[in-house]
N, C-alpha and C positions, 0 to 999 in steps of 0.2 A: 277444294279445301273449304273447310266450314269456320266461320267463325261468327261470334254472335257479342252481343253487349254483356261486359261482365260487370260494371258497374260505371258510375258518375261521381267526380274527385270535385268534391267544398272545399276551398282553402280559406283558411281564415286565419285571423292576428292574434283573438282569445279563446282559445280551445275550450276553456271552462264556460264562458260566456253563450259557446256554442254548444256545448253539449246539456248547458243546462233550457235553453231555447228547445232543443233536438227531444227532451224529454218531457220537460215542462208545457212548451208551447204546442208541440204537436204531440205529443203522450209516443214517443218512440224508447225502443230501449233499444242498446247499441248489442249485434248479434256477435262481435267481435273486437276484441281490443287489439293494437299493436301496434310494436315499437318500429323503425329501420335507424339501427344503433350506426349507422355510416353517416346519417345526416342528422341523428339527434330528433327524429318527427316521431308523431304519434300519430294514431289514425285509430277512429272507432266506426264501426258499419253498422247500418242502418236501414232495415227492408222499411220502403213505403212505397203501395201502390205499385208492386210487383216487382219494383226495382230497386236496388242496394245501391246508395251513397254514401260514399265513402268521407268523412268528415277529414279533415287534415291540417295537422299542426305539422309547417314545415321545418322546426328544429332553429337553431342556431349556425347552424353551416348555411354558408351563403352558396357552395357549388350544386349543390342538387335543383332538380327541377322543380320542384313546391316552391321551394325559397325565390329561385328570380322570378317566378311566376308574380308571387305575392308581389313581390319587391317591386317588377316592372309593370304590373296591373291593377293590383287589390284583391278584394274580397273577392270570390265568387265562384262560379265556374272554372277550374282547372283543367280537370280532362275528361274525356270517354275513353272507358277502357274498355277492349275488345279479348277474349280469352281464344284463340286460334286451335283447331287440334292440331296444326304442326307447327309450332312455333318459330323454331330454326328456319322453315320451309316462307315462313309469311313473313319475319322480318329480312331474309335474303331479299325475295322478292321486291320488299320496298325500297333499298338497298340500290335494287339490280335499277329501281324507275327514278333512283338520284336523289334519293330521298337522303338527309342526313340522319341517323339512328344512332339515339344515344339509350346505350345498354347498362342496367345494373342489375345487382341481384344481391336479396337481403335473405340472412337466413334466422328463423325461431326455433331454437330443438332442432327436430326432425322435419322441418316444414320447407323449403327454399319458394321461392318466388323470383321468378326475370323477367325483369321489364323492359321493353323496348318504347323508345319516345318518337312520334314524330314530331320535329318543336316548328311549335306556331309559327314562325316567319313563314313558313314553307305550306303552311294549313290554313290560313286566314284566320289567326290569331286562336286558332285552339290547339291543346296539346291532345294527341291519342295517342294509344299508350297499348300495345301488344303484351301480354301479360300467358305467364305460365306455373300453374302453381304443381310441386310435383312434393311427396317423401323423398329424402335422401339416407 
């Protein structure tokens, strides 16, 4: 099974504060904008240096993973996300090694995206995150 790094999640407390840092201070421009209307967040992506960062405003719901992140850490580092070619097949598998996975999925249009978490207690305090993006 292949999988490889799909990008690196910033969470942060002033989305504008940060996107204007992300444009302003490093001359980036965000290659994608998006909402996940379940948790109220927003997220703009950012190629630097061959690798896409994901900026993220984790909304006003406090159940979602961005939010206790913030809430129980801060600014910074949130997760690695990994893009699996069999998704189903690689979060079983983590599943099957006792891992606790927590599953969502946000949809835009025709776009869906599911996520799989593995949360930090269990990772030495990093979240990673199984990701598959498909048309519906």
């Amino acid at each position: 099974m292949t999988v490889k790094l799909d990008h690196i999640g910033h969470i942060v407390r002033d989305f504008d504060s940060a996107m204007n840092f992300y444009k302003n201070k490093l001359g980036l421009e965000p290659n994608k904008l998006l909402e996940f209307s379940e948790f109220g967040s927003k997220m703009a992506f950012f190629n630097f240096a061959g690798i896409e960062i994901e900026l993220i405003d984790p909304g006003i719901s406090e159940k979602g993973p961005a939010a206790r992140c913030l809430k129980e850490r801060g600014e910074g580092i949130f997760h690695l996300s990994f893009r699996a070619d069999d998704y189903d097949t690689e979060v079983k598998q983590w599943k099957d090694k006792g891992f606790m996975v927590e599953e969502f999925t946000n949809i835009e249009g025709d776009n869906r995206a599911r996520l799989a978490f593995l949360k930090p207690e269990e990772t030495f305090g990093l979240y990673i995150e199984f990701l598959k993006k498909e048309k519906i």
